[in-house]
Backbone as CSV, one residue per row, in Angstrom:
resi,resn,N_x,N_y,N_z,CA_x,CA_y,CA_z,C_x,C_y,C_z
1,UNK,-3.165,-29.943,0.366,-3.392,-28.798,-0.516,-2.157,-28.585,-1.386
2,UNK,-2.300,-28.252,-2.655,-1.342,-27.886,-3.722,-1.059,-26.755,-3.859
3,UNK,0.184,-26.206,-3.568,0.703,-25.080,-3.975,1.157,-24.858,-5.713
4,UNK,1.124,-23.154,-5.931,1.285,-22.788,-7.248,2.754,-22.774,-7.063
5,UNK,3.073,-23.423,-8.225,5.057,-23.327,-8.196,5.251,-21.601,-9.210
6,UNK,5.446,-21.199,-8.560,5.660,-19.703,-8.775,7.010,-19.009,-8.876
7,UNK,7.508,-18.303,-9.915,8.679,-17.253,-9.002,8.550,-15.679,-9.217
8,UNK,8.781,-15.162,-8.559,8.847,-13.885,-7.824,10.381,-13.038,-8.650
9,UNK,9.786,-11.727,-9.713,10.961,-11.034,-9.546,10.048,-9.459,-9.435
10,UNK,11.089,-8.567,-8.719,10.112,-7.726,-7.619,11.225,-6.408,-7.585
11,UNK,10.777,-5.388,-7.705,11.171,-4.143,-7.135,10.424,-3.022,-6.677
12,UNK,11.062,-2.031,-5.728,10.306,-0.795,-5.256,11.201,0.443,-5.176
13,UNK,10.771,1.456,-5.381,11.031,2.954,-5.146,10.458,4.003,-4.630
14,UNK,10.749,4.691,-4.014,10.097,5.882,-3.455,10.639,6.868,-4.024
15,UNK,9.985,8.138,-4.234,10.936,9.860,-4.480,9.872,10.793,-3.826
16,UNK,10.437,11.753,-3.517,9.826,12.860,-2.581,8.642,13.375,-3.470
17,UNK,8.750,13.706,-4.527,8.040,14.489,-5.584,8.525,16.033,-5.916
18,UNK,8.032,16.354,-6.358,8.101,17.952,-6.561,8.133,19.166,-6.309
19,UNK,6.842,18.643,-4.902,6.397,20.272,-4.216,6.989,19.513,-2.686
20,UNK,6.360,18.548,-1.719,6.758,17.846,-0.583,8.973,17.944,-0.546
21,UNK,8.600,18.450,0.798,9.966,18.666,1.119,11.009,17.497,2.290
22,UNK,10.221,16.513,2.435,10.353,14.913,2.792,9.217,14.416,2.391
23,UNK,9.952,13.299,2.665,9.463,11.985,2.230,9.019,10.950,3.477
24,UNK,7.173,11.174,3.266,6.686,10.802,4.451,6.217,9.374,4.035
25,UNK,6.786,8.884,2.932,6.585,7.553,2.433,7.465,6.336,2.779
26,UNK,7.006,5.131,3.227,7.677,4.315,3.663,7.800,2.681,2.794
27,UNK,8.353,2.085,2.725,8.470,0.706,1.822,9.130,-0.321,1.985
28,UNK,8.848,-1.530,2.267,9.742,-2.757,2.348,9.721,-3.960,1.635
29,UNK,10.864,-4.264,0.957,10.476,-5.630,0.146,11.565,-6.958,1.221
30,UNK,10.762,-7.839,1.163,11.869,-8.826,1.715,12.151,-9.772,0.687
31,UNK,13.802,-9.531,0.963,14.578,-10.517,0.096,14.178,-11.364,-0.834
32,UNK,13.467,-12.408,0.665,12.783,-13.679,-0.240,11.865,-14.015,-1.059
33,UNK,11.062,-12.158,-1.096,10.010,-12.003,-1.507,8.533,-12.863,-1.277
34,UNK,8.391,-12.681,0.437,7.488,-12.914,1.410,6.592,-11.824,2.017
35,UNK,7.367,-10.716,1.460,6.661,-9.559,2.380,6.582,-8.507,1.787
36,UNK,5.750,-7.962,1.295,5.550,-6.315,0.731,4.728,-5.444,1.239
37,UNK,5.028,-4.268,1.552,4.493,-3.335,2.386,4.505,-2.035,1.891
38,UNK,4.002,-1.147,1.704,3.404,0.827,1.438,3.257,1.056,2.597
39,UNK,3.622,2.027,2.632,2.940,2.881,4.174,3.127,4.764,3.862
40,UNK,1.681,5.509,4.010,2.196,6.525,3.461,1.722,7.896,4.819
41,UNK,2.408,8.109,5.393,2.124,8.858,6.592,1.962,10.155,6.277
42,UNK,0.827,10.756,7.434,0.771,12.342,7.535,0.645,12.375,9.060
43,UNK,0.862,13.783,9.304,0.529,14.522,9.795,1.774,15.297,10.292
44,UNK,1.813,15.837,9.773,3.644,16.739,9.892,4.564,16.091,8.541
45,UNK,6.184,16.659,8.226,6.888,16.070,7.818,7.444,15.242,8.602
46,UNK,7.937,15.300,9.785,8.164,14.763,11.147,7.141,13.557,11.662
47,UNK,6.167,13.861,11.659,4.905,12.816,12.313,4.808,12.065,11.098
48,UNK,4.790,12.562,9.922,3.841,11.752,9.129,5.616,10.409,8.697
49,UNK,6.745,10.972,8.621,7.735,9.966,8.483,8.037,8.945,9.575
50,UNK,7.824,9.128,10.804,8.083,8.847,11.755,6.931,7.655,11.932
51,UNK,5.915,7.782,11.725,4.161,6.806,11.514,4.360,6.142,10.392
52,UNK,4.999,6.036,8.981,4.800,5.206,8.359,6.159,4.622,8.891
53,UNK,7.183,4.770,9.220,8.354,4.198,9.551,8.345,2.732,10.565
54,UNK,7.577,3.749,11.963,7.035,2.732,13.092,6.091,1.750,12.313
55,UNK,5.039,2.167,11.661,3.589,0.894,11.138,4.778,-0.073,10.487
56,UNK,5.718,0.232,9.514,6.655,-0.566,8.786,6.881,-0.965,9.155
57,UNK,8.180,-1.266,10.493,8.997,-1.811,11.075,8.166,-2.992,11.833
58,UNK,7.092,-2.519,12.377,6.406,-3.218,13.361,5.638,-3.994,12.166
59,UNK,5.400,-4.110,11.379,4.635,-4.936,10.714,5.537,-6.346,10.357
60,UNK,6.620,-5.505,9.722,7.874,-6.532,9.585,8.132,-7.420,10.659
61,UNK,8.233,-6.885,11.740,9.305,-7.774,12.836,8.006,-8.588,13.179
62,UNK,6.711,-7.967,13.053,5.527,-8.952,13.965,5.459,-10.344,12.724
63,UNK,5.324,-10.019,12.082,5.241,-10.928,10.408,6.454,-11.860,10.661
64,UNK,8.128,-11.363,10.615,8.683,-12.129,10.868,9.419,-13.162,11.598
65,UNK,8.432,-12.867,13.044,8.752,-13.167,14.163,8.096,-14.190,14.003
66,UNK,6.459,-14.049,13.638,5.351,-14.840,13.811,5.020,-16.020,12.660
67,UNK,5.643,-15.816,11.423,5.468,-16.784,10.015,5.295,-17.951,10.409
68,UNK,6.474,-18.298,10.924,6.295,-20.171,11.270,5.405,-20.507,12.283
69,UNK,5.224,-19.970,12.971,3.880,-20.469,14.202,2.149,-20.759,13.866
70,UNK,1.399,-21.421,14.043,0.586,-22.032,13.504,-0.686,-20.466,13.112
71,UNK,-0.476,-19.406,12.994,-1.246,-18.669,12.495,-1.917,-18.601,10.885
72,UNK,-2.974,-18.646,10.819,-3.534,-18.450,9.667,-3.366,-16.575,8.750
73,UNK,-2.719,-16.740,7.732,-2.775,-15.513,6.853,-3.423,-14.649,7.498
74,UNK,-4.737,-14.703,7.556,-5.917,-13.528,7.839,-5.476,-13.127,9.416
75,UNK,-5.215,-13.955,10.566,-4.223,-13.745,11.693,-3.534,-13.058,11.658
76,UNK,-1.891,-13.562,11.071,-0.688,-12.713,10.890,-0.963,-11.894,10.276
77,UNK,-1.891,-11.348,9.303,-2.047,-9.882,8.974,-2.620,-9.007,9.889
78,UNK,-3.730,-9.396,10.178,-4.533,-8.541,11.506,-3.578,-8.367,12.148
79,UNK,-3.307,-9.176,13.064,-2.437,-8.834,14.336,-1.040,-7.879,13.883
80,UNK,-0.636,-7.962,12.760,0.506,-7.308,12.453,0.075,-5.650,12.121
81,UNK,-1.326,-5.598,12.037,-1.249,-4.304,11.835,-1.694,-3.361,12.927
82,UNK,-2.792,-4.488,13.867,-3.254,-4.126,15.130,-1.506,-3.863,16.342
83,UNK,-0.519,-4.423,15.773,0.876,-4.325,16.603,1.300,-2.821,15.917
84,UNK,1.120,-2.459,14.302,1.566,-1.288,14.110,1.137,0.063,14.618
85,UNK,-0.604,-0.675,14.900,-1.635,0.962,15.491,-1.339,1.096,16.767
86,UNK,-0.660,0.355,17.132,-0.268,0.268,19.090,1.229,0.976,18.938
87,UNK,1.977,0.517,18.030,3.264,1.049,17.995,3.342,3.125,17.800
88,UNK,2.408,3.082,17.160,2.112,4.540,16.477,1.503,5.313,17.600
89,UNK,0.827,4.616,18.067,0.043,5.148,19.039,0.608,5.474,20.712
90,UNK,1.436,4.663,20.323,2.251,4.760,21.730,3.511,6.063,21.926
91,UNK,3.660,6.037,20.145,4.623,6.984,20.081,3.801,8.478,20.369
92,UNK,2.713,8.446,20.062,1.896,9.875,20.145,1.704,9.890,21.381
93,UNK,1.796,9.321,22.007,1.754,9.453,23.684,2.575,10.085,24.297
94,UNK,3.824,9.594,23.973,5.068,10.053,24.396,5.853,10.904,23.250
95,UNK,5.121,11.209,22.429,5.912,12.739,22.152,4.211,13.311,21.168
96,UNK,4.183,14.637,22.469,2.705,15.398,21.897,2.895,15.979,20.729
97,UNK,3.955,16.288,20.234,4.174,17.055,18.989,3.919,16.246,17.217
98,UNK,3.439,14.681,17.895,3.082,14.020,16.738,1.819,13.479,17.115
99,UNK,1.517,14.220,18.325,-0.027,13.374,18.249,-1.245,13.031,17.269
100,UNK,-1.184,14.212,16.251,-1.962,13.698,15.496,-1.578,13.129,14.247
101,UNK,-0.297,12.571,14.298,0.249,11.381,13.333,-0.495,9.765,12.871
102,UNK,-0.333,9.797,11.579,-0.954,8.026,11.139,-0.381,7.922,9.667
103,UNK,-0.662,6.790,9.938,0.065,6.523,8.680,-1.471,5.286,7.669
104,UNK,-0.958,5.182,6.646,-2.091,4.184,5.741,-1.278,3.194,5.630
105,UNK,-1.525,1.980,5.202,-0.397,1.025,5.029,-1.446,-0.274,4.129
106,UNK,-0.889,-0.833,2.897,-0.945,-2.164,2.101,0.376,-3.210,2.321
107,UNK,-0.347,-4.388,2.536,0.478,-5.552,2.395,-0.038,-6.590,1.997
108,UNK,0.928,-6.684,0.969,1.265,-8.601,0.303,2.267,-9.706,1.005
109,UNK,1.209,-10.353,1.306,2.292,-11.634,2.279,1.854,-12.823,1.112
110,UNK,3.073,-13.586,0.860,3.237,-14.795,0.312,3.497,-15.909,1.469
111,UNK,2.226,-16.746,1.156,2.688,-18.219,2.126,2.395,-19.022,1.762
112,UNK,3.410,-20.088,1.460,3.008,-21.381,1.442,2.797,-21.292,-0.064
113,UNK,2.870,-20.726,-0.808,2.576,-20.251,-2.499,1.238,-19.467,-2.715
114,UNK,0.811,-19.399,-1.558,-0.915,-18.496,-1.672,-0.466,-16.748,-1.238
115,UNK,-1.462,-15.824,-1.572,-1.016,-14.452,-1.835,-2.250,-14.239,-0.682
116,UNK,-2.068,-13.301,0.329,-2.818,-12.657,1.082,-2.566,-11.011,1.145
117,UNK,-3.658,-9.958,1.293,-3.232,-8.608,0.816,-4.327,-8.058,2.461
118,UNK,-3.492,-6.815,2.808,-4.650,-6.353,3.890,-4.124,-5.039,3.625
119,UNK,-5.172,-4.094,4.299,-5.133,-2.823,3.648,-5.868,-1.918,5.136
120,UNK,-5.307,-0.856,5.576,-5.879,0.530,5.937,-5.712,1.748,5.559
121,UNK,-6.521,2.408,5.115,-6.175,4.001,4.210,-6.818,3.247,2.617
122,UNK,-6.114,4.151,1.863,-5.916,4.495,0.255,-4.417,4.232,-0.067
123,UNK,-3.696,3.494,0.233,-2.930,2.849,-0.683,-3.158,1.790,-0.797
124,UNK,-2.606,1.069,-2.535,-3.454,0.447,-3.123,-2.745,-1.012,-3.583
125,UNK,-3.252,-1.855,-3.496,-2.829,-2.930,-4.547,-3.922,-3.395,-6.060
126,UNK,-2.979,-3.626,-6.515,-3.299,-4.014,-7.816,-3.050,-5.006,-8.799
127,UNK,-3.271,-5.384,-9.157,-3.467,-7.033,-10.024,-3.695,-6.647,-11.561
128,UNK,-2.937,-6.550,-12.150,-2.781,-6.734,-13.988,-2.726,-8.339,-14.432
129,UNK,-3.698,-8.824,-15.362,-3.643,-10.107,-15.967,-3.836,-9.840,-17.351
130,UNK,-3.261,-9.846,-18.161,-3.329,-9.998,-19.683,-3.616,-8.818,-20.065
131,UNK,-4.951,-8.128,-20.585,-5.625,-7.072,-20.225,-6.511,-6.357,-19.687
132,UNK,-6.502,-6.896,-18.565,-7.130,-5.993,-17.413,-6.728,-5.993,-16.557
133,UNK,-6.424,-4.794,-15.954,-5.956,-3.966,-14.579,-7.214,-3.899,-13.682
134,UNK,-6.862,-4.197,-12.718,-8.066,-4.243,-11.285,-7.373,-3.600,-10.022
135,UNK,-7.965,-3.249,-9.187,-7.925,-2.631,-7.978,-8.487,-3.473,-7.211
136,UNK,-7.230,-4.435,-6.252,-7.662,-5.096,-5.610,-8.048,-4.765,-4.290
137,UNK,-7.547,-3.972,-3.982,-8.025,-3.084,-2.174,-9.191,-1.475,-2.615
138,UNK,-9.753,-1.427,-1.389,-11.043,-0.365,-1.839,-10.590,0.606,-0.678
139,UNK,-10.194,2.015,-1.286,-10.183,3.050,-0.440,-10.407,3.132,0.956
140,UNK,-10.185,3.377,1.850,-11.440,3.826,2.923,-10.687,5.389,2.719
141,UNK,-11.963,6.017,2.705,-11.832,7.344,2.340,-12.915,7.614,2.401
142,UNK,-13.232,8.975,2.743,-14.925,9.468,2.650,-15.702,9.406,1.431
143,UNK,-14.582,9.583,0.309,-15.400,9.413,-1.132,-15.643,8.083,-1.521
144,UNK,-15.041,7.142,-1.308,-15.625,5.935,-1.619,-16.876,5.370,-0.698
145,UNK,-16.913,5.826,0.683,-18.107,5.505,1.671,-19.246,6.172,1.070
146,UNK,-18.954,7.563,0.472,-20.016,8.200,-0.189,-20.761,7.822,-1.611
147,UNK,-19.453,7.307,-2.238,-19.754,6.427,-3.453,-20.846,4.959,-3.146
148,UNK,-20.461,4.493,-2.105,-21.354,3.280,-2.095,-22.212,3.223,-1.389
149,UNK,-22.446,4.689,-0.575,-24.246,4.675,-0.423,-24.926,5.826,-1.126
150,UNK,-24.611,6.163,-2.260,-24.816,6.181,-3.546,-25.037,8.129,-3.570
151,UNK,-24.541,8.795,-2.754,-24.510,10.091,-2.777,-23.658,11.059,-3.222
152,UNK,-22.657,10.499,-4.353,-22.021,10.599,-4.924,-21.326,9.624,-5.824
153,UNK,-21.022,9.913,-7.395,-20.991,9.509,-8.672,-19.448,9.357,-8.432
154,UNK,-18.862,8.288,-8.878,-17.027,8.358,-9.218,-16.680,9.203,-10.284
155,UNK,-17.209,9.842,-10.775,-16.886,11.038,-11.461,-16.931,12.565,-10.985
156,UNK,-17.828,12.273,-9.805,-17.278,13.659,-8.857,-16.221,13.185,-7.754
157,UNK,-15.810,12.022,-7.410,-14.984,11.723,-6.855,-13.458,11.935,-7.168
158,UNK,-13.413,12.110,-8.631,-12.395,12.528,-8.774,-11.808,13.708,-8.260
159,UNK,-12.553,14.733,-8.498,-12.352,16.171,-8.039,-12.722,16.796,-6.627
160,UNK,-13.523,15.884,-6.011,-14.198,16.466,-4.935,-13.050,16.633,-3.687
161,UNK,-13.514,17.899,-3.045,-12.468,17.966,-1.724,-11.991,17.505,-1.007
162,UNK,-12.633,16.220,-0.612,-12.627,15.721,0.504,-12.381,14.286,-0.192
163,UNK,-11.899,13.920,-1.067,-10.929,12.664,-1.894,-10.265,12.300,-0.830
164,UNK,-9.695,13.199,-0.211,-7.841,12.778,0.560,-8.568,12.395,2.165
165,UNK,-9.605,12.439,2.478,-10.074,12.641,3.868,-10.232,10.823,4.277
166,UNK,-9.681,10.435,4.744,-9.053,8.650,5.262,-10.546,8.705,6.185
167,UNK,-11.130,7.474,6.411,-11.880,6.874,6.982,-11.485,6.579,7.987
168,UNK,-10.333,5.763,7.613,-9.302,4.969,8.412,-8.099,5.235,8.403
169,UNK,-7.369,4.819,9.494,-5.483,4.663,9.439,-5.029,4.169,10.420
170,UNK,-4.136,3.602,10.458,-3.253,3.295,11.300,-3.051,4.805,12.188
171,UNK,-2.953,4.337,13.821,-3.137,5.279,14.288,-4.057,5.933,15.236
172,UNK,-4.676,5.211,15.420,-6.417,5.758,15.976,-6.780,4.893,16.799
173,UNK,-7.489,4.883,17.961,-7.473,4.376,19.080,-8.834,3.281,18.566
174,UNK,-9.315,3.727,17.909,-10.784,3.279,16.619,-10.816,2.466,15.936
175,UNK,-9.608,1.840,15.347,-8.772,1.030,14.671,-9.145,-0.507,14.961
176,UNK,-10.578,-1.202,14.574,-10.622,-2.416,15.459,-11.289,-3.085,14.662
177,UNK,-10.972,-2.990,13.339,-11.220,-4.234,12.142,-10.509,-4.109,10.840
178,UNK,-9.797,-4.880,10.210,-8.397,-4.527,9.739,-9.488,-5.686,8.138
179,UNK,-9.364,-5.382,7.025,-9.814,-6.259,5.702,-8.156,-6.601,5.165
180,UNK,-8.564,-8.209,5.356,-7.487,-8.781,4.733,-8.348,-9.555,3.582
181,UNK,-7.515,-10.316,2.791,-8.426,-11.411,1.732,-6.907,-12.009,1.258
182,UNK,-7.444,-12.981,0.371,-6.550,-13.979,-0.400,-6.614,-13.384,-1.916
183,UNK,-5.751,-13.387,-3.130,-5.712,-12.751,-3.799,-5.035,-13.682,-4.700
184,UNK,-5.499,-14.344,-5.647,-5.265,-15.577,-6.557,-4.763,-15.243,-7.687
185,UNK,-3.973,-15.881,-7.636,-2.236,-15.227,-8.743,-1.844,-16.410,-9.769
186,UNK,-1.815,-16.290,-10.787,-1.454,-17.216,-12.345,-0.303,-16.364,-12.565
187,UNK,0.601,-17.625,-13.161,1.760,-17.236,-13.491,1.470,-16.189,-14.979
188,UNK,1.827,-14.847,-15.255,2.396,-13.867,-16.021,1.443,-12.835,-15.476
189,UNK,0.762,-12.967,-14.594,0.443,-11.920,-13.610,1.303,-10.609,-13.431
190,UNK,0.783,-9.392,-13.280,2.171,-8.577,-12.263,0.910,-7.437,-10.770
191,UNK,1.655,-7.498,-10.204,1.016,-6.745,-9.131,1.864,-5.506,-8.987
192,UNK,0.993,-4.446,-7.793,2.003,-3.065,-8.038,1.167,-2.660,-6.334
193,UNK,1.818,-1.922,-5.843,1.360,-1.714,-4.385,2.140,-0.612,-4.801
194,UNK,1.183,0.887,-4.073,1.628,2.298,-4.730,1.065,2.911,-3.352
195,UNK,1.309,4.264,-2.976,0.600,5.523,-2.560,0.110,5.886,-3.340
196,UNK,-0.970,7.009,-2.661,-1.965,7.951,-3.767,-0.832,8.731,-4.491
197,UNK,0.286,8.969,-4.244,1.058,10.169,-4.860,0.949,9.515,-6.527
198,UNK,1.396,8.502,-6.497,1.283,7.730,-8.009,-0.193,8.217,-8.767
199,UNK,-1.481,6.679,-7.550,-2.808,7.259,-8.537,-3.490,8.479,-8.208
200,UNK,-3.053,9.815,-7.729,-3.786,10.961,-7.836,-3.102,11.485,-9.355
201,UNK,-1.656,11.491,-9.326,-1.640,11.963,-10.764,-1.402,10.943,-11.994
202,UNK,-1.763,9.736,-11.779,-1.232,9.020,-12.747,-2.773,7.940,-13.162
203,UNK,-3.668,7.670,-14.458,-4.391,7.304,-14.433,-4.394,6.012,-14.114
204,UNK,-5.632,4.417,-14.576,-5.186,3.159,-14.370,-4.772,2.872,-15.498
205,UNK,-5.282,3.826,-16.832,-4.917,3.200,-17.990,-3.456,3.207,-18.063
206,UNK,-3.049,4.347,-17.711,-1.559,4.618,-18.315,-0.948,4.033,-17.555
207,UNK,-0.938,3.642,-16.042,0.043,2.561,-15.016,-0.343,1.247,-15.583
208,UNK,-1.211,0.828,-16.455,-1.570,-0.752,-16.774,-0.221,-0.376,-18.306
209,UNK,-0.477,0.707,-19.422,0.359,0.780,-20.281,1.266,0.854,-19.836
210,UNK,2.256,1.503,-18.982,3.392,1.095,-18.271,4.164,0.268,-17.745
211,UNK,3.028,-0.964,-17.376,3.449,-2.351,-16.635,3.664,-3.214,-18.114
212,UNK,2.872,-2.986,-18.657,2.453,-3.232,-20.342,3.941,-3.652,-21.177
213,UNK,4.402,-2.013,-20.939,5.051,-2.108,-22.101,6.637,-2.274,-21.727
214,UNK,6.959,-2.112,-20.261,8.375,-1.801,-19.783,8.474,-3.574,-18.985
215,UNK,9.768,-4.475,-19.434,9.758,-5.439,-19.029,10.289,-5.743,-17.898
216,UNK,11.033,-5.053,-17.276,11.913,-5.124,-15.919,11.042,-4.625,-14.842
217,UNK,10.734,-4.929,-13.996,9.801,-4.591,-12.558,10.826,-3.246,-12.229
218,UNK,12.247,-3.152,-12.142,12.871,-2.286,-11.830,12.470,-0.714,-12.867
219,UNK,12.457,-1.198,-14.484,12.293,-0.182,-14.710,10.643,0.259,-14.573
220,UNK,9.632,-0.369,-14.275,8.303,-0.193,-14.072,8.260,0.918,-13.423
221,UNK,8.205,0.423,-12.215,8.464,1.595,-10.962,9.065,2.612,-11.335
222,UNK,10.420,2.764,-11.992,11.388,4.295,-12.281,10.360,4.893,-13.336
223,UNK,9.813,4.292,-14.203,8.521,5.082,-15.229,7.509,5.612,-14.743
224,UNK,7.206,4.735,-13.488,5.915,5.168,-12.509,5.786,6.172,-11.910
225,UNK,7.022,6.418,-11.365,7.504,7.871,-10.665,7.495,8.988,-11.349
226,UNK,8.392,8.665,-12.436,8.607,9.779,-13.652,7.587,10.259,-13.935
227,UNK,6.571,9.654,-13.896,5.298,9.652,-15.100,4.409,10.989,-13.610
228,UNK,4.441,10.154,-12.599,3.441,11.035,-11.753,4.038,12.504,-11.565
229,UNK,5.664,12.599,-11.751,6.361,13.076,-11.195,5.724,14.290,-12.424
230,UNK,5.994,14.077,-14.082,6.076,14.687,-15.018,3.907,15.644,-14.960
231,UNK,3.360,14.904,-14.118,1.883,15.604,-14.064,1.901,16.350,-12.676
232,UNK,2.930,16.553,-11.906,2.913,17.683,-10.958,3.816,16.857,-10.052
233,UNK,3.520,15.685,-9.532,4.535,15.333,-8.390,4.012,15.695,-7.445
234,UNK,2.714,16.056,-7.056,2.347,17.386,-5.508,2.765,16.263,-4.438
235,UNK,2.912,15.095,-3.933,2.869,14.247,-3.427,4.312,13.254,-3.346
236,UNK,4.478,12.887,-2.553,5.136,11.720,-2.142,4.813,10.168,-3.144
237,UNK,5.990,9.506,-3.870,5.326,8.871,-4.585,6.158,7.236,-4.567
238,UNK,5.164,6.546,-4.228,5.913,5.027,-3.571,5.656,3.783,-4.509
239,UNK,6.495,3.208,-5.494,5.469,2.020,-5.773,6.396,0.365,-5.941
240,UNK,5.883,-0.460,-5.376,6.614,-1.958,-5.864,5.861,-2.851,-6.665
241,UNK,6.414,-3.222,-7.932,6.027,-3.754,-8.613,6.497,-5.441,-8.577
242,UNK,5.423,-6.143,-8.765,6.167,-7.340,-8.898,5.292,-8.714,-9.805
243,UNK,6.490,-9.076,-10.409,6.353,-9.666,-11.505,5.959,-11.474,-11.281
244,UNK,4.970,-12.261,-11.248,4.573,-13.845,-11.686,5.222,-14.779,-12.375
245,UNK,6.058,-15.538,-12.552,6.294,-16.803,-13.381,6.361,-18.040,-12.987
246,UNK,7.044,-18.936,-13.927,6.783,-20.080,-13.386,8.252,-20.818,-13.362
């Protein structure tokens, strides 16, 4: 099999926002740019930092423990996240005051030159090619379950109450099928892995004009923030952008 000769230039940021008084948002880029990860926790300021922190760490060390051993992508992702819902979960055991802590979490693993993405919650990855912006991971959220058995329109989804209400998360004893996929990347590509804090206040048009028009992955992200930050900020706001060549 032929690998894409690719290179990787990549950054991420987090900021508290506006109204949120921590930062229950979590993020990791590795060096070599092998590993990208979101993780955006609730349930307390305390629980909800503490759950995306643990899903992080444990995703990392299981990922980088496990790379070279004969596991297939769709493997090392599962299992790395099924190691984070055990990690989280263990912590709610032993301290009741975060029991009802979880966190959401997206990841991009690079192997071998192929792109694999797995996802629980509503944070998001995304894929910009020329001109069009796509949403490569699908909510789990009550409004999108409601959206696709057709009892609600994505135009009341925008507004409706129960937007923020997770299907899923890291976290939950329930937790026992994890969507990974492969995600096929041409060089001048850029990808962006965010929390909702970004797309609740920030549209797709204007984060695609943003990736658009700002050439540094570093300054992407600092516009990204700004931008959600400048339509209220109510939220915690996380995003890594990263850039395709050859």
């Amino acid at each position: 099999m032929s690998y894409l000769p690719i290179r990787l230039s990549f950054a991420g940021l987090t900021d508290v926002g506006l109204l949120r008084s921590a930062n229950q948002d979590c993020y990791y880029l590795d060096p070599d740019g092998s590993l990208f990860v979101v993780a955006d926790g609730m349930g307390g300021h305390v629980g909800g930092q503490e759950a995306s922190r643990l899903a992080t760490n444990a995703i990392r060390t299981y990922i980088e423990a496990n790379t070279d051993l004969d596991h297939s992508p769709h493997s090392l992702l599962e299992q790395a996240i099924f190691t984070a819902n055990e990690a989280v979960l263990a912590d709610q055991g032993a301290h009741p005051e975060r029991a009802h802590m979880g966190t959401t979490v997206v990841i991009l693993l690079v192997r071998d030159g192929q792109f694999w993405c797995a996802h629980v919650g509503d944070s998001r990855l995304y894929l910009m090619r020329e001109s069009k912006f796509v949403q490569i991971t699908q909510d789990h959220t009550w409004v999108t379950q409601a959206i696709k058995d057709g009892t609600l329109s994505p135009e009341q989804s925008h507004s409706h109450p129960w937007r923020h209400v997770l299907s899923q998360c890291v976290g939950r004893e329930d937790l026992n099928s994890i969507e990974t996929q492969p995600v096929e990347i041409k060089p001048g590509d850029q990808l962006l892995l965010c929390s909702d804090g970004l797309t609740e206040e920030v549209s797709d048009d204007a984060i695609m004009a943003c990736l658009q028009e700002i050439g540094s992955c570093e300054g992407q992200v600092s516009a990204l923030i700004e931008a959600a930050k400048a339509q209220g900020g109510r939220d915690n706001i996380t995003a890594i952008a990263i850039a395709v060549s050859v």
